[in-house]
C-alpha positions in Angstrom: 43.6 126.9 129.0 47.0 127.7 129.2 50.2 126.2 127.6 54.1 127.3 128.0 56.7 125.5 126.4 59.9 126.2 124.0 61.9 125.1 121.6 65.3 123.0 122.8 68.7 121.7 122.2 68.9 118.4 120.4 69.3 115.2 121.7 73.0 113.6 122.0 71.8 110.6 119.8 72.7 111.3 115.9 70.2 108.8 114.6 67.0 110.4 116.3 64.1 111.3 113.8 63.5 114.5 112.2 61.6 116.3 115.0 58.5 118.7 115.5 58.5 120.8 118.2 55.6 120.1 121.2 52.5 118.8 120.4 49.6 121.2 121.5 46.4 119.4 122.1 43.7 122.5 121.8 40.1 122.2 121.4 38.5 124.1 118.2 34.9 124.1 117.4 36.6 123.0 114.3 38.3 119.9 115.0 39.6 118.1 118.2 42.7 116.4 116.6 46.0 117.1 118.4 48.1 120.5 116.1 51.6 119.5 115.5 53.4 123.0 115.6 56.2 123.4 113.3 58.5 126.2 114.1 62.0 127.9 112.8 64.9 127.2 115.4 64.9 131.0 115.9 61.4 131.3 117.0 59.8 130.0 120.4 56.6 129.2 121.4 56.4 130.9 124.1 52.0 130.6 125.7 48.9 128.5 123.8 45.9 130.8 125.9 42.5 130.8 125.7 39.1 132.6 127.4 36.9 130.6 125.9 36.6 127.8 123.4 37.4 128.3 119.7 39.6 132.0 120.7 42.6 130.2 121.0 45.9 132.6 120.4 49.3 131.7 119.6 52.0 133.8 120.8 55.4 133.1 119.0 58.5 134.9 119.4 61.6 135.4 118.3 64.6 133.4 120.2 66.9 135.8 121.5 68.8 133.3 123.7 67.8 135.0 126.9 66.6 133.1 129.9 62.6 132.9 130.0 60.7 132.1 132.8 58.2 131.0 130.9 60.3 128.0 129.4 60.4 124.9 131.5 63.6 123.0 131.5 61.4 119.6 132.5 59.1 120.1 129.3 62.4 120.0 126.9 63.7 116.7 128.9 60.0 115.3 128.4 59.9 116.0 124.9 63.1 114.8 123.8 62.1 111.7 126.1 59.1 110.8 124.2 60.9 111.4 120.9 63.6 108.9 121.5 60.5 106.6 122.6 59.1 107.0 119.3 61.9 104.5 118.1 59.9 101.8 119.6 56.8 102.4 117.7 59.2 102.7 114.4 61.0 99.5 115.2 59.8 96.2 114.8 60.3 92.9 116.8 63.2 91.0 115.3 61.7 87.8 116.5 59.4 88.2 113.8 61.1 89.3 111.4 63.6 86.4 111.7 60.4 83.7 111.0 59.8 86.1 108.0 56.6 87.2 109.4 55.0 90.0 107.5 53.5 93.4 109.3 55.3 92.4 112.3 54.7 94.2 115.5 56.7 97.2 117.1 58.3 97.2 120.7 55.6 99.6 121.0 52.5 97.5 120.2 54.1 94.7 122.1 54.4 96.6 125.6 50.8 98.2 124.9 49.2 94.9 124.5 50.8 93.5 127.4 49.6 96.5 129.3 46.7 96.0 128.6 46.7 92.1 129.5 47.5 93.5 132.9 44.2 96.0 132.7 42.1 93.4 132.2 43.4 90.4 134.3 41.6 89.0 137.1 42.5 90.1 140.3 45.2 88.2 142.3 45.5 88.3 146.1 49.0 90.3 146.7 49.3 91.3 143.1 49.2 95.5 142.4 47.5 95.5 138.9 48.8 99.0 138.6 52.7 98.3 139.2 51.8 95.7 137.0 50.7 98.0 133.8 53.3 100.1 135.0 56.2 96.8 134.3 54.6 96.4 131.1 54.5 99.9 129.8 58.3 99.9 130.4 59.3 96.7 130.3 61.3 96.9 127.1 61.7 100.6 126.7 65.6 100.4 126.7 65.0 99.2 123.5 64.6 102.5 121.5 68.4 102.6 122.0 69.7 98.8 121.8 66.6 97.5 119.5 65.4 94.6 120.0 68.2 91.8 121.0 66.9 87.8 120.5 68.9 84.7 121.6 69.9 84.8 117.5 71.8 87.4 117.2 74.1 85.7 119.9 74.2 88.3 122.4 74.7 86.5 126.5 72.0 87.2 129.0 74.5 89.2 131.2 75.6 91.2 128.1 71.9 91.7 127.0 71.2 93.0 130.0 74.7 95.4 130.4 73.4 97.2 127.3 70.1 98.0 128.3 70.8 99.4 131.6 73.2 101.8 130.3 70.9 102.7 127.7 67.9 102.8 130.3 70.4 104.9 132.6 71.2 107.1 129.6 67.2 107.6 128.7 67.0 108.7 132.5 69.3 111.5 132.0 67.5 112.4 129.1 64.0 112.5 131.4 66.3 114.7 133.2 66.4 112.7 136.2 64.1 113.1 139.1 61.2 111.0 140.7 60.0 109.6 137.2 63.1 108.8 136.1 64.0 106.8 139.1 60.6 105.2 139.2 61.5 103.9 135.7 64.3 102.5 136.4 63.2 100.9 139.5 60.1 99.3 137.7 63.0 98.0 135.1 65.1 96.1 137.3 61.9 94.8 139.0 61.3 93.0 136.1 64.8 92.1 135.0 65.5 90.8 138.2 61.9 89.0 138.4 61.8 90.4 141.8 58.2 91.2 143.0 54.9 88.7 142.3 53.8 91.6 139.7 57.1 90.9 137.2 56.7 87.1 137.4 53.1 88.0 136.4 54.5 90.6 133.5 57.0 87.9 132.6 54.0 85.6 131.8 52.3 87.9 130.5 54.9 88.1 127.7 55.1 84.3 126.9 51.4 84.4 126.5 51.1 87.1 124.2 54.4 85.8 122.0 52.0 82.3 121.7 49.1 84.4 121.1 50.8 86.3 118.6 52.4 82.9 116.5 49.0 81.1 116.6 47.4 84.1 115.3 50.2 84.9 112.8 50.0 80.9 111.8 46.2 81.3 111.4 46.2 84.4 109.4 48.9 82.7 106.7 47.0 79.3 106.6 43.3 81.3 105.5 
């Protein structure tokens, strides 16, 4: 097994959370949970290596602002990324929260649920259940910048949707553009537009769950 990554700038966003550096998943006889490596902004991790299981070295030195061709520029975009995509696991749905509903769900659990509605669907002819996990996953991920706009906090449609384009566009450069980035954003307008049989499906996908979720919610308070 080998692993290369480094240490990075910081994000242009003020707000984001206090951050750990990459996440390392290595297997020890030991344990198998993932090792969150914490490391001084003067040190990089430069390899994780192994031979064989449970000899697993870690070779850290110090940062002496020199060019390494061991650090990937496209592993720093990824990881700052996923940490601004944390936000949607931190922040909860303000629908919810408005009907004073308590342990309301994240942006997070609602795009993983309705990815997994897609998984399990029947299959329909014309319909790509991939694209369509693929709509859900991302679906509101523009969100970890805007948070979660609803028709009370009287924001219009076309304004709604201004905002989370530039902040989609803006998460892009942070991917540090390229294929993924553009497949993102792509998938995104798909659904905002409701242009392709898979983002109608998404889109009712999303009403279903938001009933699911009330009569459950409703259920829960009246035992």
């Amino acid at each position: 097994m080998a692993l290369k990554t480094s240490t990075h700038c910081a994000p242009p966003f003020s707000w984001f959370p206090h951050r750990r550096s990459p996440i390392a998943f290595i297997s020890r006889q030991s344990s198998s949970r993932p090792i969150f490596l914490t490391v001084a902004p003067t040190l990089r991790i430069v390899s994780v290596s192994s031979q064989k299981p449970g000899s697993e070295r870690l070779a850290i030195m110090p940062d002496t602002g020199a060019p390494s061709r061991s650090i990937s520029s496209s592993t720093a975009s990824a990881i700052d990324f996923l940490t601004l995509c944390h936000l949607l696991k931190t922040t909860k749905r303000k629908g919810w929260i408005n009907h004073g509903i308590k342990g309301p769900e994240s942006i997070a659990d609602h795009m993983y649920r309705m990815a997994l509605m897609a998984l399990i669907a029947g299959d329909l002819p014309g319909v790509n259940r991939e694209r369509c996990i693929k709509i859900a996953i991302i679906h509101d991920i523009a969100e970890a910048i805007v948070g979660d706009i609803t028709p009370s906090d009287g924001v219009p449609k076309e304004e709604k949707s201004r905002r989370e384009q530039a902040a989609l566009t803006e998460m892009c450069k942070i991917l540090g553009g390229g294929m993924r980035a553009e497949e993102i954003q792509e998938l995104w307008r798909e659904y905002e537009n409701n242009a392709s049989l898979e983002a109608n499906l998404v889109k009712d996908f999303d009403k279903v769950w938001s009933v699911m979720t009330f009569v459950c919610v409703t259920w829960k308070g009246a035992g």
